[in-house]
N, C-alpha and C positions, 0 to 999 in steps of 0.2 A: 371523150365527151359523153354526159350522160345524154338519156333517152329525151328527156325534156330540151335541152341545149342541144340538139341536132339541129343542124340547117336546113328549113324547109323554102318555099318558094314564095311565101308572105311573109311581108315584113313592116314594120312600124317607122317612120319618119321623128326621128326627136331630134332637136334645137338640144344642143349645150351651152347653155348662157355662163362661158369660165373667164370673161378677161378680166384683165386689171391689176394681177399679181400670180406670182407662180403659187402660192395657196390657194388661189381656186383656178386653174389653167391647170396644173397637174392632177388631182383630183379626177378633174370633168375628163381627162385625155385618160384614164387608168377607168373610166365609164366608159367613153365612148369605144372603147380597144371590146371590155365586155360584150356590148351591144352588139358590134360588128362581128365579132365570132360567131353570132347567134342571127346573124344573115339580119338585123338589123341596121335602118343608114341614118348616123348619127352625124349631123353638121354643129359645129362650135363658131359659136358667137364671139369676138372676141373685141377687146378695144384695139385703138392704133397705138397703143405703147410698145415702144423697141422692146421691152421682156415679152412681150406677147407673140409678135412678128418673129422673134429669136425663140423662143423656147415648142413654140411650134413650126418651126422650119422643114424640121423631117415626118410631120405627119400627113398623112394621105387624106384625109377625111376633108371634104368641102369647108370652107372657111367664110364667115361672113367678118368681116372687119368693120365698129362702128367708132366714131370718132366719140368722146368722152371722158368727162369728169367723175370724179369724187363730189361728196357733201365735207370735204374739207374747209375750215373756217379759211374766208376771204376768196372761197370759188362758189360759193351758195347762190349769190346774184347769176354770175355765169351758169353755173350750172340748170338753174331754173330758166334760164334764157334758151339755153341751148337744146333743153330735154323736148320740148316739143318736136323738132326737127328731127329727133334719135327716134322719136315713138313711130314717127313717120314715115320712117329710113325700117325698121322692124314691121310697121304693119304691109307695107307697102311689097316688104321680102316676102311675109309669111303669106300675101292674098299672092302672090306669085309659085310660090314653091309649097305649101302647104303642111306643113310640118304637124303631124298627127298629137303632139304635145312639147309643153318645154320643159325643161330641167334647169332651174338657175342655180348657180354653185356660190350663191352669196357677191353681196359688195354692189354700187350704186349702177355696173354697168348691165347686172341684170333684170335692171328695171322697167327697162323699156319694151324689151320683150317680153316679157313677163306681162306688162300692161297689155301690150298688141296680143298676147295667147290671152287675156279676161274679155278683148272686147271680139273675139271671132269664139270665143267658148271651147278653149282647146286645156286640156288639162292641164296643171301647171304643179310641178312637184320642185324639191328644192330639196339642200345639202346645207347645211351649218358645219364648221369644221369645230368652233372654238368653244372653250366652255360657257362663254357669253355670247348670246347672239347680237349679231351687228342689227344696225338698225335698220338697212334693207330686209334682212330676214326676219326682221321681228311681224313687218310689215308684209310681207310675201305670205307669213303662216296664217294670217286672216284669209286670205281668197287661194290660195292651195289646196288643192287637191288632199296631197300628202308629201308629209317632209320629213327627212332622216337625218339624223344628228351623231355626230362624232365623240359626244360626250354626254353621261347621263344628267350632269345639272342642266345642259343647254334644255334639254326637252321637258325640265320643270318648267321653265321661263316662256314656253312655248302653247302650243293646241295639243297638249301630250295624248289626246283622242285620237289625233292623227299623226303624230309623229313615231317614228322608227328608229331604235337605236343600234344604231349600223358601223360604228367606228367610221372614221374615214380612208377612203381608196387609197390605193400607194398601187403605182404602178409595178409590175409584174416582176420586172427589171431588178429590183430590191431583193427579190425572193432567192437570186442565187447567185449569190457575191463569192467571188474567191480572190482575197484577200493580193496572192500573188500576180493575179491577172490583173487585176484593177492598178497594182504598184505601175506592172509593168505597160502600163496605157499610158500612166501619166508621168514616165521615165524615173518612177522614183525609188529607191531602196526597200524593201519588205522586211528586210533584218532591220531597219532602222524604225523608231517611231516616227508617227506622221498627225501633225495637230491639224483640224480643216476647221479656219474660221470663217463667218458666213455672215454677214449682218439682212440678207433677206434683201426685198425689191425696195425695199423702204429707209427700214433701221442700220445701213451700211455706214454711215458717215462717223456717227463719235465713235463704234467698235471701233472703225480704221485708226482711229487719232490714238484710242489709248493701247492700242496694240502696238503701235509703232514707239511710243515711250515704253514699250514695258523689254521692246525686240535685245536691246542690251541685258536687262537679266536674263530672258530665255536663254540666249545662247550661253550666259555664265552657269544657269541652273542643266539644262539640257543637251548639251554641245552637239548632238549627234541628229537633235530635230528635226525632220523637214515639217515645212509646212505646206498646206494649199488653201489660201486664201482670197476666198470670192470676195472682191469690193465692192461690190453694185455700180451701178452703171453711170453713179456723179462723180466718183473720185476722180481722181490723177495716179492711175498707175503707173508712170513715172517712178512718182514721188514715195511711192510704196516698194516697188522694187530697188528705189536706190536705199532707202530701208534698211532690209532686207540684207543688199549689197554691206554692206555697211556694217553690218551685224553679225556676219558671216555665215548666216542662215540660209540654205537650200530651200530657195518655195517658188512655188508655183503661183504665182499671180494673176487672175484675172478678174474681168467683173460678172463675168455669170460662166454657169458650167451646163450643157445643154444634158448632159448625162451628168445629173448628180448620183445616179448609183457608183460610179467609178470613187467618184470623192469620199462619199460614205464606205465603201468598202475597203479603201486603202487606209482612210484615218485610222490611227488606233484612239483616238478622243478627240472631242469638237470644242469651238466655245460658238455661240449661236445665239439671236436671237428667237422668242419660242412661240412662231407661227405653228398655228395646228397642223398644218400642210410637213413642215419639217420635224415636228414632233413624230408625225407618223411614220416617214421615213427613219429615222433615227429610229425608232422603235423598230420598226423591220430588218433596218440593219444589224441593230443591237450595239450601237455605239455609245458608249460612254459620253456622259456631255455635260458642258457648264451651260446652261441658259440665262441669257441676262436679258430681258423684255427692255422690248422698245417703249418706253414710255409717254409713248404718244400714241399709245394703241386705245380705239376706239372702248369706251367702259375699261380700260386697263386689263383688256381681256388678256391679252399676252401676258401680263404677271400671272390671271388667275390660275392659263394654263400654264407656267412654268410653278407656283405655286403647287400644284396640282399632282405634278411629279416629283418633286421636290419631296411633297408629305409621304408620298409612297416610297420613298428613298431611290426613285429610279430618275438620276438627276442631281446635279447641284444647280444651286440657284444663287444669284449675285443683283443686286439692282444695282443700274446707272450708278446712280448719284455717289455710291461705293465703291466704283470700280475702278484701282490703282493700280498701278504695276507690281506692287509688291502682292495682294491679292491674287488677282491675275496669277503669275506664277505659280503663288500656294494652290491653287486650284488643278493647274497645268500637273503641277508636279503629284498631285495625290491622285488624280487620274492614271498619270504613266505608270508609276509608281506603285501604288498600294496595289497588290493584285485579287487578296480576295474583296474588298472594297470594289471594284470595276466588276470582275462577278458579280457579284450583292446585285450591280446597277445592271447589267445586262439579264440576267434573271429574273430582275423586276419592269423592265422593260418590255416582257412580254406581254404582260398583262394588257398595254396601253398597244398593243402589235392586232388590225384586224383585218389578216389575210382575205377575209371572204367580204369583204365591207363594194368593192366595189359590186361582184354577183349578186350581193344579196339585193342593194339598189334598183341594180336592172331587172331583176326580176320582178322588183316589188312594182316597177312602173310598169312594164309589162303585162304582168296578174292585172294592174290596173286597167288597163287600154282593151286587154279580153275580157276580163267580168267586172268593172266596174269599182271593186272594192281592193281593200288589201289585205296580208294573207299574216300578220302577225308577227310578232317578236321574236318568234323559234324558225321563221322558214330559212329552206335550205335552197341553194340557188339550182331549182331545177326545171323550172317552167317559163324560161329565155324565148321559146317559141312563140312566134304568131300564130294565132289559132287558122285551122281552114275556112274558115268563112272570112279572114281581114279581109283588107282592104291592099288589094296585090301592088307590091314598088310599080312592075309595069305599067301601072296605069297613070302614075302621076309623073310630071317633067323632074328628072334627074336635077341636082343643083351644080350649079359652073360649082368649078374645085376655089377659086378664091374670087371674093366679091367686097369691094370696098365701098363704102357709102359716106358718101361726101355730103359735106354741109349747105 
C-alpha cells in the first residue's frame, strides 16, 4: 500500500447510493472495498429488490435498504406518489447517522438520497457507467459536486468542467482468474469449451426464449459445449433445464450468479446483453462476446454501448429483432472457432479494461472532502487518506450493519 493509502485514524463517512440492478450494485461494492482499505466507512443504499438483497449477501459493509421504483412507463404515477416517503426515509437516515457525502452510482433509486445530501449541504458525487447517461444522472450532474464517467461521449452530454473520466470499477475479484479453478468451482470441464449466457437483471426473458430454440443446433454445431446460463430472476428454470436436458447439453442453470468472476473465467465466450457494468467485467476478464442489447434500454444506450465495441472490433454485436437460431450459432461458432479472431477481440478488449477506475474515484472524492476541489484527469490513486485535522469516525454513532425503511 502506498504512502498515501495508508490507514490512519480519521476517516470520511460516504453513503453508496448502488440499488436497483447489478450495474450499479457492483460498481458501488468494488468503491466501497477501495474506501474501506483506506480506513474509510462506506454504507450502500440499496433498494428491496431480491438481486439487490442476493448479490450483496456476503458484504460486510452497513446496508440501508429503501423500498423503490423505476420512472418506467405506467409506474410514473406510483412512483411520484411514493418518492416523497423515500426522501423522508433518507433524510431522516442521514440527520441520524450523518454521512459526510454521497456517491450515487446512477438509476431513479439514487435520487432520494441524493435529494436528502442537497438539502443538509453534503457533497454529492456520482458514476455514469453507460455511454449515454440515464436520466437520473443527467439530472444529478446539475447540483453535483463532481461526477466520473465510464466512457468518454458520456462526459460530452454532461458538466465535462466537472466530470472525470475514470472507466468503470470491476471488482478486484476479476483481476485473477485461472481459468482451471473457476471450471472446477462450477463442476465443469476445462478441456471442454464453455458458453455463459447472461440476459442481465432485466433483459433475461426473450435471450431465454431464443436460446432455447437455437439448444438443437448447438449441440449439432458444438457437441462437447457446456454452458452456464444465468436467467434472471422471472423465468422458469424448470423449463430451461428440461431444455437443456433435452438437447443433451451440460449447463449450469441458474438465475443469478453471486460470484460472476467464476462464470467469466470459466467461459471461453459469452452471448450477453451489454450493460456497462458487464462490459467491464468482460473486459477484465477478456472474454470473447456476442452482445445483443436489450431494447428497452433507456436512450438505447445499451446498443450504443454494444455499438461502441463492436466498431473497435472488441465484440460482435447482434440486435433482437435479428436474432435466430441459425445466427445464434454462426456467432457461437466463430467465437470457439476462429482463434486469431477471439485474440483480435481480447487484445482489443483491453482498451475498454480500467483496472484503477475504482481508486482513481475514491480518491477523487476524498481529494474532495480534504481540499474542497478535484485533482484532474492524470491523478494516480494516492491520497485515499483522511487528512489530520478530519473529522474523527469516533465521534459520530457507527451505523446498525442492515436497516430497512418501510413505507
Amino acid at each position: 500500500m502506498s504512502e498515501g493509502l495508508q490507514k490512519k485514524s480519521c476517516s470520511w463517512k460516504l453513503a453508496i447510493a448502488c440499488g436497483g440492478t447489478g450495474g450499479h450494485l457492483f460498481p458501488g461494492l468494488a468503491i466501497a472495498d477501495c474506501l474501506h482499505e483506506a480506513n474509510h466507512q462506506p454504507t450502500l443504499i440499496l433498494s428491496e429488490k431480491p438481486i439487490d438483497r442476493l448479490a450483496s449477501e456476503d458484504s460486510s459493509y452497513p446496508k440501508v435498504f429503501l423500498k423503490s421504483l423505476g420512472w418506467q412507463s405506467g409506474q410514473r404515477l406510483r412512483f411520484l406518489a411514493f418518492f416523497p416517503l423515500r426522501f423522508l426515509d433518507c433524510l431522516k437516515w442521514m440527520f441520524k447517522y450523518r454521512p459526510d457525502a454521497v456517491l450515487a452510482m446512477g438509476g431513479f433509486t439514487s435520487l432520494a438520497p441524493t435529494l436528502a445530501a442537497l438539502l443538509l449541504r453534503r457533497p454529492i458525487f456520482y458514476h455514469e457507467s453507460n455511454t449515454i447517461p440515464g436520466k437520473a444522472v443527467r439530472w444529478l450532474a446539475k447540483v453535483a459536486s463532481l461526477g466520473f464517467v465510464g466512457f468518454e461521449s458520456a462526459k460530452a452530454l454532461l458538466s465535462p468542467a466537472r466530470v472525470v473520466l475514470t472507466g468503470t470499477p470491476v471488482r478486484r475479484e476479476f483481476r485473477s482468474l485461472e481459468r482451471s479453478f473457476c471450471c472446477s468451482e462450477l463442476g465443469l470441464d476445462p478441456e471442454k469449451p464453455i458458453l455463459l449466457i447472461t440476459g442481465g437483471s432485466q433483459g433475461a426473458l426473450g435471450l431465454n426464449r431464443k436460446m432455447m430454440q437455437a439448444l438443437p443446433w448447438l449441440h449439432q454445431s458444438l457437441p462437447q459445449c457446456q454452458v452456464i446460463h444465468l436467467c434472471g430472476m422471472q423465468e422458469d428454470l424448470s423449463s430451461l433445464r428440461n431444455a437443456y436436458s433435452q438437447a443433451a447439453i451440460k449447463a449450469l442453470v441458474l438465475p443469478f450468479m453471486e460470484r460472476m468472476e467464476l462464470a467469466l473465467g470459466a467461459a471461453t465466450m459469452a452471448i450477453a446483453r451489454s450493460g456497462a457494468s458487464f462490459i467491464s467485467e468482460m473486459a477484465a476478464a477478456g472474454c470473447p462476446s456476442l452482445l445483443i442489447p436489450y431494447p428497452h434500454s433507456a436512450d438505447e444506450h445499451q446498443r450504443v454501448n454494444a455499438r461502441t465495441l463492436a466498431d473497435a472490433n472488441a465484440a460482435l454485436f447482434m440486435d433482437e429483432k435479428e436474432m435466430t437460431p441459425q445466427r445464434l450459432i454462426a456467432a457461437i461458432e466463430r467465437l470457439s472457432a476462429d482463434i486469431p479472431f477471439r485474440e483480435k477481440i481480447q487484445e482489443n478488449l483491453q482498451t475498454f479494461d480500467a483496472p484503477d477506475a475504482a481508486a482513481r474515484i475514491s480518491e477523487q472524492m476524498v481529494h474532495y472532502l480534504n481540499c474542497g476541489g478535484f485533482l484532474g484527469q492524470d491523478a494516480s490513486a494516492s491520497t485515499l487518506s483522511a487528512p489530520s485535522g478530519a473529522k474523527p469516525a469516533s465521534s459520530m454513532l457507527n451505523p446498525e450493519r442492515s436497516m430497512t425503511m418501510m413505507p
